[in-house]
C-alpha positions in Angstrom: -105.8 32.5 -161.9 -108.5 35.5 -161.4 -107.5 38.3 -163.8 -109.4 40.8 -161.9 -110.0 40.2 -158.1 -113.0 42.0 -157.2 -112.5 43.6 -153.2 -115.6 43.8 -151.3 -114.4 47.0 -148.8 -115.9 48.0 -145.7 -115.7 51.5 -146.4 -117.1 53.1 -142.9 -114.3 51.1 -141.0 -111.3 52.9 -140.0 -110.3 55.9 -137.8 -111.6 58.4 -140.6 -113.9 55.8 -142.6 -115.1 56.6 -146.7 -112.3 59.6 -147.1 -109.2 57.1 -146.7 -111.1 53.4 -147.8 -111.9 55.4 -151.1 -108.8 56.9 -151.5 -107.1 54.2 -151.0 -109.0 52.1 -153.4 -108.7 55.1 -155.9 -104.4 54.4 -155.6 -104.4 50.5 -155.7 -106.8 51.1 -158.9 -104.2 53.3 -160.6 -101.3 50.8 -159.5 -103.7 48.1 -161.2 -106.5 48.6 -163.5 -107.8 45.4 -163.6 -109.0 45.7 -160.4 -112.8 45.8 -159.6 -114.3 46.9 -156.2 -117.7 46.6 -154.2 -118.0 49.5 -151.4 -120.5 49.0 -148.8 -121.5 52.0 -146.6 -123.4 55.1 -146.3 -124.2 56.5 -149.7 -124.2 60.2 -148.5 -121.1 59.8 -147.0 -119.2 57.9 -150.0 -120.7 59.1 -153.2 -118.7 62.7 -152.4 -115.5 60.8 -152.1 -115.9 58.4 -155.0 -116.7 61.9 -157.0 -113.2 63.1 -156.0 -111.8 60.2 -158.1 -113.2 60.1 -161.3 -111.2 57.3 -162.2 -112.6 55.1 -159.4 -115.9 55.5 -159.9 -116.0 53.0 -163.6 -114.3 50.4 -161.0 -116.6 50.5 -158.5 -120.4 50.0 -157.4 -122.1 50.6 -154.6 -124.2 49.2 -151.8 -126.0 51.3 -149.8 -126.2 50.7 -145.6 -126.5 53.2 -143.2 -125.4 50.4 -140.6 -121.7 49.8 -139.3 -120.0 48.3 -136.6 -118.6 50.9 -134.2 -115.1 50.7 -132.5 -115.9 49.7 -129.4 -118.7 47.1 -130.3 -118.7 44.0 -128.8 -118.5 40.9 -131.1 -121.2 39.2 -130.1 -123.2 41.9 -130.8 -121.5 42.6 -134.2 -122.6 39.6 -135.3 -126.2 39.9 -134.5 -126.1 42.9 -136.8 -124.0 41.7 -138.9 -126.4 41.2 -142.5 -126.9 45.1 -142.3 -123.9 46.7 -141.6 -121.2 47.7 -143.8 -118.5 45.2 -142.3 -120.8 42.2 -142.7 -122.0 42.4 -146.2 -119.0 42.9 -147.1 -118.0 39.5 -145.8 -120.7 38.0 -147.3 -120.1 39.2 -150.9 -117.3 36.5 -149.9 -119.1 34.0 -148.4 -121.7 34.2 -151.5 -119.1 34.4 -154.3 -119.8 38.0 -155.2 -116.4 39.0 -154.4 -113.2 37.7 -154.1 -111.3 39.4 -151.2 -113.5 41.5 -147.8 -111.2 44.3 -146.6 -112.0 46.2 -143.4 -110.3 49.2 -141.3 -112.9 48.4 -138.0 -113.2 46.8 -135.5 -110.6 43.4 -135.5 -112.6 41.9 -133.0 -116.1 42.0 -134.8 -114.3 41.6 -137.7 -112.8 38.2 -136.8 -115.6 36.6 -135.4 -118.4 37.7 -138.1 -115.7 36.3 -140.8 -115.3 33.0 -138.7 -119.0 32.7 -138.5 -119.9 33.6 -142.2 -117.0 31.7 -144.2 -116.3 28.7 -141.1 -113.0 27.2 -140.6 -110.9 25.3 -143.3 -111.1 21.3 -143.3 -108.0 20.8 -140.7 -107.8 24.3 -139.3 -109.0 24.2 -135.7 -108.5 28.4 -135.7 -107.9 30.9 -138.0 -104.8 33.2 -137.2 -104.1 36.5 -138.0 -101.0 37.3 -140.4 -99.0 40.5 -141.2 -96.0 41.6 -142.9 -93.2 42.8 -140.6 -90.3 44.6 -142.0 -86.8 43.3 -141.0 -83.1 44.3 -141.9 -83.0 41.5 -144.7 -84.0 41.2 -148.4 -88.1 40.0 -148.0 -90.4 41.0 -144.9 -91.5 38.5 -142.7 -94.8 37.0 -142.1 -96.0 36.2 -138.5 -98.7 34.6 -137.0 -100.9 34.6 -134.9 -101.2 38.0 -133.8 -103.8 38.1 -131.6 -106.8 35.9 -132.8 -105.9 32.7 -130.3 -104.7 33.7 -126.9 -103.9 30.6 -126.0 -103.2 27.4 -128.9 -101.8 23.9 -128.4 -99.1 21.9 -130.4 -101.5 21.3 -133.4 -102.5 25.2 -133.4 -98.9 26.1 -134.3 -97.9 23.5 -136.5 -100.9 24.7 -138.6 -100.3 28.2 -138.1 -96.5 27.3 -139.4 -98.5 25.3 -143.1 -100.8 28.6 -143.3 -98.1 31.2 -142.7 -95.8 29.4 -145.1 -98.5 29.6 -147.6 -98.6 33.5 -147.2 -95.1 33.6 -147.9 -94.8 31.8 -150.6 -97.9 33.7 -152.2 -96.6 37.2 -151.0 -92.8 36.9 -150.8 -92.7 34.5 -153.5 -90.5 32.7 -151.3 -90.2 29.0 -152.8 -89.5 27.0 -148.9 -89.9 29.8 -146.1 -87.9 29.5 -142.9 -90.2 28.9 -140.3 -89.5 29.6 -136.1 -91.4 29.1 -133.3 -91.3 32.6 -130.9 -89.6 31.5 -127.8 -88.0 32.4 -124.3 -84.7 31.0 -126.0 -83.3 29.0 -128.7 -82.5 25.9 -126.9 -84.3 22.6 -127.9 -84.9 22.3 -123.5 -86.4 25.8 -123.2 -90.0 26.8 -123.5 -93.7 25.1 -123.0 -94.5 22.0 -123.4 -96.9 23.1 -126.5 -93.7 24.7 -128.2 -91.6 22.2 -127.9 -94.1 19.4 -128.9 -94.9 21.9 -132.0 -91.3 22.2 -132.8 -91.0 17.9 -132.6 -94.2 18.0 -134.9 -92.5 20.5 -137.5 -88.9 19.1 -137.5 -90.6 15.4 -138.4 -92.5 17.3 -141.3 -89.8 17.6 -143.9 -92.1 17.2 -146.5 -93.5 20.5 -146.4 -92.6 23.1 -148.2 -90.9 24.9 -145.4 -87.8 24.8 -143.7 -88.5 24.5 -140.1 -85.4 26.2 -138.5 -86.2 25.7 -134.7 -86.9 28.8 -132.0 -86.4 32.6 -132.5 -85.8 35.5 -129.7 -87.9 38.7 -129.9 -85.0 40.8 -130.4 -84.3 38.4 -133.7 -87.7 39.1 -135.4 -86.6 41.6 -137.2 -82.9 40.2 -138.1 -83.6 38.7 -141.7 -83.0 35.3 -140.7 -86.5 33.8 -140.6 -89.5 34.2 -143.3 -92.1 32.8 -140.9 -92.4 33.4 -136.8 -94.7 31.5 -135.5 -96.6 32.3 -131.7 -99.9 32.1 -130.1 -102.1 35.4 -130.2 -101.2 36.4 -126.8 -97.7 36.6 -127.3 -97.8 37.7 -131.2 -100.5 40.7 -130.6 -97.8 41.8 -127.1 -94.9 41.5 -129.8 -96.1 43.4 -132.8 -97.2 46.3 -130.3 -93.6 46.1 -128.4 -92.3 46.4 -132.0 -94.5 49.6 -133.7 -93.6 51.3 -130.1 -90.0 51.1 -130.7 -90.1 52.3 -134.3 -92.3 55.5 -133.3 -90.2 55.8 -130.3 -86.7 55.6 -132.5 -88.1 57.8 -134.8 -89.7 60.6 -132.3 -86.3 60.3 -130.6 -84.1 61.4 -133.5 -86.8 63.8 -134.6 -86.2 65.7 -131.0 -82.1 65.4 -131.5 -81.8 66.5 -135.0 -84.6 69.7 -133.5 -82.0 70.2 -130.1 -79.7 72.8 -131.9 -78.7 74.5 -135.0 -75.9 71.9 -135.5 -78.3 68.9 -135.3 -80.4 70.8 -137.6 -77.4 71.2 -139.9 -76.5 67.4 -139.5 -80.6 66.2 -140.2 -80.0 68.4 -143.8 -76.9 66.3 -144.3 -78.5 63.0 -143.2 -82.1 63.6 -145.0 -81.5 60.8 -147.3 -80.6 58.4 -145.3 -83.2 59.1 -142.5 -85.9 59.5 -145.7 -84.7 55.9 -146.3 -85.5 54.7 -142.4 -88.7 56.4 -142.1 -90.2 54.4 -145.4 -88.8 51.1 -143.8 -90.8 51.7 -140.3 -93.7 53.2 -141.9 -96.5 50.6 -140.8 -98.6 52.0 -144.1 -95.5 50.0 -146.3 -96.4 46.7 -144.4 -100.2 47.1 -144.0 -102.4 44.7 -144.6 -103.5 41.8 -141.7 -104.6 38.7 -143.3 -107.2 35.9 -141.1 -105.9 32.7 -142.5 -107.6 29.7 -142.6 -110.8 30.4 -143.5 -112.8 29.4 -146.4 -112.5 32.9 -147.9 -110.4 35.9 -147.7 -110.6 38.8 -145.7 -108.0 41.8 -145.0 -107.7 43.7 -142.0 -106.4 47.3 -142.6 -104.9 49.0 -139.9 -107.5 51.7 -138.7 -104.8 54.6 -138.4 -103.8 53.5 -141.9 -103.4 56.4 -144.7 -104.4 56.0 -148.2 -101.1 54.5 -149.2 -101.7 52.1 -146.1 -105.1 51.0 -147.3 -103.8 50.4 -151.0 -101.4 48.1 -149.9 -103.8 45.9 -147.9 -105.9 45.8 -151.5 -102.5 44.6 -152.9 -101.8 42.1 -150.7 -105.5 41.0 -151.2 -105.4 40.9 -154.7 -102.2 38.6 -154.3 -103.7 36.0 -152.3 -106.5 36.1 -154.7 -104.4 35.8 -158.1 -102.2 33.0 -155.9 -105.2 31.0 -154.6 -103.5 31.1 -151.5 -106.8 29.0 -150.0 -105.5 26.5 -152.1 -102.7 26.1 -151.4 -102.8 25.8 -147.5 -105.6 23.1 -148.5 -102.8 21.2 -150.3 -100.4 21.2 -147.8 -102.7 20.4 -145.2 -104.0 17.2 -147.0 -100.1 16.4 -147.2 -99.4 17.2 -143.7 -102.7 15.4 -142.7 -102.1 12.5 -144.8 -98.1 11.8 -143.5 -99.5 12.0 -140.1 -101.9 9.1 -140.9 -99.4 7.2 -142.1 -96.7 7.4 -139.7 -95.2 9.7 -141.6 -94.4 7.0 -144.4 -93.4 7.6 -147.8 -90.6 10.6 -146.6 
């Protein structure tokens, strides 16, 4: 087990770029000194913020680059530029064993495919997927994938998507055998696509696994508490997680305008402060930041670019807990087993 994961960040990506990525390192260092960081970025623009947390700066060095990936910038070219700018050193401080974990607030496009290009594809992963934490009304969050990496994915996409996933939670949630759905129109056994339903034959035969395959979930279940894992191609995760944040700020706008309507809704928000101070932490999307690409042979983190301080020291914490959990590992392990049943006929259950 690594004692002190070292977090190669991007620190120009992001909608405000070196104030928050430094900021945020500076909190996640205070919640855990034994972390070590490498910040890659515009000196100029970075030493002033690392010299507003004295405490940081023992933690941390520095690598000059005056080069970053803008916002809008297409992958392809991303990755032509990818050895001098902030995001792609950053991913190869992974790829070259210099760090342990990339994190980045840019762009998710650039950053998928430079990190697919640099660290390649795990032995039996066909495509990475993108993870994330998703707050529901039960005890743990829930991990789903993919959420937007793979518009479209066969049988054999989600089934491995559904070993990678369970991996996360067990690393993150510390959730000994997840329960594991398949996203679908219903949850009849008849309804959905043919690549759901061969995916769900796949994962009910797989009892070996450490997961508890537990058939199809709605969109109005996800956030229930009744699943760990939800599984879903990119298309429909990325079209999900949106539909979801969109609710919560609309919920929470919408009982911002009641409570501000009259001078007794204003009375009844002073009684009902705790309890609404209670629901804003739970939607917050800075509590549950912290996108992970799975199934590549490294680790890299994709911080939310709207993401506050708070927000970008919990996507160091969730990296730092896949490191300390070789989470690579373990998907390697359970892929072998998967792999190896499926050789076999599924012999040996």
């Amino acid at each position: 087990m690594v004692a002190s994961p070292r977090i190669a960040i991007d620190a120009m990506g992001g909608d405000v770029g070196p104030a928050t990525m430094v900021a945020g390192a500076a909190i996640a260092r205070r919640r855990d000194s034994s972390l070590v960081f490498d910040l890659y970025g515009d000196e100029s623009l970075i030493g002033p913020e690392l010299a507003a947390h004295p405490g940081l700066a023992s933690a941390c060095t520095l690598h000059h680059t005056a080069d970053a990936i803008e916002a809008s910038e297409k992958p392809s070219r991303a990755i032509r530029r990818a050895k001098t700018t902030s995001m792609g050193m950053a991913i190869n401080a992974v790829k070259d064993g210099k760090a342990h974990a990339a994190l980045s607030g840019g762009n998710t496009g650039a950053l998928m495919a430079i990190a697919k290009l640099a660290l390649r594809t795990m032995a039996g992963i066909d495509r990475p997927a993108l993870s994330a934490l998703l707050p529901t009304l039960g005890d743990t969050d829930c991990v789903m994938l993919d959420l937007g990496a793979n518009t479209e994915c066969d049988a054999q996409n989600l089934v491995q998507f559904a070993v990678m996933g369970s991996a996360y939670a067990r690393t993150v949630l510390e959730i000994d055998r997840p329960r594991v759905k398949l996203l679908n129109i219903g949850t009849e056994e008849l309804k959905g696509t043919d690549e759901l339903k061969d995916a769900a034959a796949m994962l009910r035969e797989a009892d070996y696994l450490p997961l508890r395959f537990d058939g199809f979930t709605e969109g109005d279940k996800l956030s229930r508490g009744d699943v760990d894992v939800v599984v879903t191609d990119g298309f429909s995760g990325n079209i999900a997680l949106k539909t979801a944040e969109g609710t919560a700020r609309f919920v929470t706008d919408l009982l911002r305008r009641a409570f501000e309507s009259s001078l007794r809704s204003k009375a009844g928000f002073a009684l009902s402060r705790p309890a609404f101070r209670l629901l804003k932490v739970h939607l917050d999307p800075n509590n549950h930041n912290g996108a992970v690409f799975l199934g590549l042979n490294g680790l890299v983190v994709k911080s939310h670019g709207s993401a506050n301080p708070k927000g970008v020291a919990n996507a160091i914490r969730v990296a730092a807990s896949m490191v300390r959990n070789d989470i690579t590992d373990k998907i390697a392990e359970d892929l072998d087993n998967f792999r190896a049943h499926a050789f076999n006929g599924g012999e040996g259950k």
